[in-house]
N, C-alpha and C positions, 0 to 999 in steps of 0.2 A: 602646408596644412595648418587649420587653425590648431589650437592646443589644446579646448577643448571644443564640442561638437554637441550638436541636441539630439538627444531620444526621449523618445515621446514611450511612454506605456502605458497600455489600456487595459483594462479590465471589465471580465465580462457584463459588470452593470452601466456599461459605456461611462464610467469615469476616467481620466487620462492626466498623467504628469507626464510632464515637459520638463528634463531634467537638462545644464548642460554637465559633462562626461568628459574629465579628462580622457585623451585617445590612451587606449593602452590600460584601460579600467575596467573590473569586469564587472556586469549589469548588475549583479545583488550586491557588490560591494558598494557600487554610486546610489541603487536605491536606498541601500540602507543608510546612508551617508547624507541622503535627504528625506530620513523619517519614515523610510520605507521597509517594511519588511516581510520580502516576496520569501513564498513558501518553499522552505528546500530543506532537506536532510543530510544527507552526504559529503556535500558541498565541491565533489570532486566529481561529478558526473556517471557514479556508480550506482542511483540507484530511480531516478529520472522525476521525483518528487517536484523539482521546477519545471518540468515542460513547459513550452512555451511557443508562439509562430511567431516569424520574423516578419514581417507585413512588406516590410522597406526596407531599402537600403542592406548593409556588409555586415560580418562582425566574424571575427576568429576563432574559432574554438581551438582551444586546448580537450586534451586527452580528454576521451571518454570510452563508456561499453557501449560498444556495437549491437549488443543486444539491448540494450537500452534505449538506444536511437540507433536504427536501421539505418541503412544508407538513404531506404527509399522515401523515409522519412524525415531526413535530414534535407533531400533535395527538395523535397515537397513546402522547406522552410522550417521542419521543424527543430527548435533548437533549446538546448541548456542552458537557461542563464550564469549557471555557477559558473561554469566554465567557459562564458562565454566574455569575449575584449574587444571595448569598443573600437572598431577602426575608420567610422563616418559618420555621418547622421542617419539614424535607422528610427523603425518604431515596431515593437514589438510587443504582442496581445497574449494576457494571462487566462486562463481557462477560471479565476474565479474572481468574487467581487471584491473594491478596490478597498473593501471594511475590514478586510482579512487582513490585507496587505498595512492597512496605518493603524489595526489594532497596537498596543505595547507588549509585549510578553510578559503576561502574568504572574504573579509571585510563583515559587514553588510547591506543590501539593504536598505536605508529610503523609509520609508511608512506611507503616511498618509488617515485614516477611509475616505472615502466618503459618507461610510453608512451604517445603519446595519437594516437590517426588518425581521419579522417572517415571512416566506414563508411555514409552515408545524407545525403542532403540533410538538412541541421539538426541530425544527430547523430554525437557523437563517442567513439568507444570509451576509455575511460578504463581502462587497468592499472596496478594497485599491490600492489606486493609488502609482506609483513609478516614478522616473523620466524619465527613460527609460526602454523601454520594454522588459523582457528577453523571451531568448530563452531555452524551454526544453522540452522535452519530454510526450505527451499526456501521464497523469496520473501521474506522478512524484509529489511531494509534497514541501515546503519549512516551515522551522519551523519558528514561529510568537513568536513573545516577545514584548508585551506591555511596551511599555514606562514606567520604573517607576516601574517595577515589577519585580520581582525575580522570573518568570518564563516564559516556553514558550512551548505551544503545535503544533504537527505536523498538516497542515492538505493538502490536495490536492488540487489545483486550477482548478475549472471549467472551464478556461475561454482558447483560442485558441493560443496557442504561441504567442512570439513576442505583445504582450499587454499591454500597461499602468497600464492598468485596471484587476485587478487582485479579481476572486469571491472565495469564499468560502464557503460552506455550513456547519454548524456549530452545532453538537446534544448537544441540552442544558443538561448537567449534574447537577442534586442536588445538590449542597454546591461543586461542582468544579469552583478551581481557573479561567479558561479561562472563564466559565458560569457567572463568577461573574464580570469578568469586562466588558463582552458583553451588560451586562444588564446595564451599566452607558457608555460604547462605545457612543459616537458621532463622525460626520464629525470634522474632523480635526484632531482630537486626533493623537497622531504618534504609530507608529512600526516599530522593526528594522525586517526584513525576513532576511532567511540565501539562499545562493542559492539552484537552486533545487537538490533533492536526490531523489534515489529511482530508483530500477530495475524496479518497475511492472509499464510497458509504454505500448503503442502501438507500436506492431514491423508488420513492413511494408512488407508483407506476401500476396504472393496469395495465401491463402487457407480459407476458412469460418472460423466464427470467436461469440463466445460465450459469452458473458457476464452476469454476475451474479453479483447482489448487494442488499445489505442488509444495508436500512434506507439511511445515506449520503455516504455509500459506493457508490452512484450514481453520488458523482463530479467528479470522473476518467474518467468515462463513459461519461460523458458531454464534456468532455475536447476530449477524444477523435472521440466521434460521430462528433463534431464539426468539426474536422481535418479531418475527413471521406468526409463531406459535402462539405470542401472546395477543397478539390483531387479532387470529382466528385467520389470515388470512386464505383465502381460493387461487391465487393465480398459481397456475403449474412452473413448478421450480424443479430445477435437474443439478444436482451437485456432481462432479467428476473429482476425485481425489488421488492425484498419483504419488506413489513415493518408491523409494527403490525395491524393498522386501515388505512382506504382510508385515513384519517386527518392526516396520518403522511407521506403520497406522495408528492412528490412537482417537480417542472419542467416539468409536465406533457403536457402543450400546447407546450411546447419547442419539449420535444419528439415527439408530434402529428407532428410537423411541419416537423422534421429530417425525419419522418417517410412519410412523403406526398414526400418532396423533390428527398429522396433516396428509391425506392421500395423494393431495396432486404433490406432494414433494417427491422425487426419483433420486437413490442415490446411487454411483457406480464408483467401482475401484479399480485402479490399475497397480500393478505391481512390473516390477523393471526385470525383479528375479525372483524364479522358485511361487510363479503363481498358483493362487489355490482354486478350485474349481469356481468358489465366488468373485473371482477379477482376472480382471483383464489380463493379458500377456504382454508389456508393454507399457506404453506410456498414457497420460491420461485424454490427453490433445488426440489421442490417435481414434477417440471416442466419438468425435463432435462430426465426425463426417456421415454417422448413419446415424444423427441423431432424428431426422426430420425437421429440423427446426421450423420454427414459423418466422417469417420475415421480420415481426416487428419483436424479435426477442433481443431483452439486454443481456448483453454479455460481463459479465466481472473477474479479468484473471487476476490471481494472487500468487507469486510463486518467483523461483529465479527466473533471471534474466531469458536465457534461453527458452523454458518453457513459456514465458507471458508471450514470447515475438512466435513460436511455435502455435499458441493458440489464436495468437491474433491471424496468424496466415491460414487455418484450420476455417474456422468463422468468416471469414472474406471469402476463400474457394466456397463454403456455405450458402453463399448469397445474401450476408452482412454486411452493412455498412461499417466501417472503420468507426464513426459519429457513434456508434450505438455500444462500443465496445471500452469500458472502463479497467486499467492496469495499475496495480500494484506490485510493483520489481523489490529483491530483498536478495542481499548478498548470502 
């Protein structure tokens, strides 16, 4: 076998490079190695950010979450590039345009803490201010780097385009790096953000529109109910919101209010335990099966692993196409 091998990658605005690929190389590391820089987070196959279809030909995967990629969807061709080693000639096609992928990564955004408070059992609203206010796409996300620290996590901004004022809702993890400097976070403190990333946005659609969330999988959903609010939009939107206890809900007078403003919006809750006569018994997926849905509805899950493959299976027994159904995974 030769040493190295051609893979060809497409992207959705039918532009295509033709790389060759040392064998034994994994695809983001060769893309980026010729100028390329396909969209991923995790980079270990934990959180499915690169998805991607194999068109042609082989390729290895190393480890990943099965909830992240299904088996059924891995047969189907679907595959991680992070985690994915070349072992022939293949071509394989990216779900966005090839402008994303040869953009540069943009300088750092300065940001400094306005504030940070416990708004939920385990979650803590994070605000930072910027000097000017960007523009992106309801539900997009930008990655956070404390000052001073050798790391940085992704998370999705609440708050409505074009804003100074940038929120974030934040699930406290046990002996996690970001959980540990949240807990000593004050005003003022800095951060650098990257600009925003991320497919799973609101696309500006007449046709009804589904949303499913699971714990802070609900700052997407904020960001874009907000932008709904501000359109004045009509199309009927249905929000599902699960988390384990009522004490781990949060923005709910926010929602009440979106919900008085705009009448076709419907919101439900589920709770895992000690449910209150307002929600569900259970989980929030377990909703969508008497929802009535209308065939041409988009769907948008946000949430762990688990729940996002739970709601995708939920909406297909629906009579959904898979095409119509947009995921966002988060450890």
């Amino acid at each position: 076998m030769n040493s190295t091998v051609p893979v060809t990658l497409l992207f959705a605005d039918g532009v295509a490079h033709r790389l060759d690929v040392p064998c034994g190389k994994k695809i983001v590391e060769a893309a980026g190695e010729a100028g390329l820089n396909l969209l991923t987070d995790c980079s270990n196959g934990q959180c499915g950010t690169c998805t991607a279809q194999l068109l042609s030909g082989t390729v290895e995967m190393q480890d990943y979450d099965t909830a992240v990629l299904p088996d059924q969807d891995r047969a189907g061709g679907t595959v991680l590039p992070c985690v994915c080693r070349v072992t022939g000639p293949c071509a394989v096609e990216f779900p966005y345009d090839s402008t994303e992928a040869l953009a540069e990564e943009a300088a750092p955004i300065d940001g400094e803490v306005l504030g940070v408070r416990q708004v939920a059992s385990e979650t803590m609203l994070l605000e930072v201010s910027i000097p000017e206010g960007i523009q992106f796409e309801p539900g997009q996300y930008v990655r956070i780097h404390p000052a001073g620290t050798d790391f940085h996590r992704s998370y999705s901004m609440a708050n409505l385009p074009g804003s100074r004022r940038l929120e974030f809702f934040v699930r406290l993890v046990p002996d996690g790096a970001f959980s540990k400097w949240l807990a000593s976070a004050k005003a003022g403190d800095r951060v650098e953000l990257s600009v925003p990333h991320g497919t799973f946005f609101l696309r500006d659609e007449d046709r009804p529109r589904l949303f499913v969330a699971g714990g802070t999988g609900v700052a997407p959903f904020l960001s874009m109910l907000r932008s709904l609010k501000a359109q004045s939009c009509a199309q009927p939107t249905t929000l599902l919101i699960g988390a384990r206890t009522h004490g781990h809900l949060f923005a709910l007078d926010e929602l009440e209010s979106i919900r008085h403003d705009l009448p076709h919006v419907d919101v439900k809750l589920a709770v895992e335990q000690d449910a209150s006569a307002d929600c569900h018994s259970g989980y929030a997926t377990d909703l969508i099966a008497n929802l009535g849905l209308d065939p041409s509805t988009r769907v948008y899950l946000c949430g762990p692993p688990p729940m996002v493959e739970a709601g995708r299976k939920a909406t297909e027994a629906a009579g959904l196409p898979r095409g119509d159904v947009l995921c966002e995974r988060f450890a």
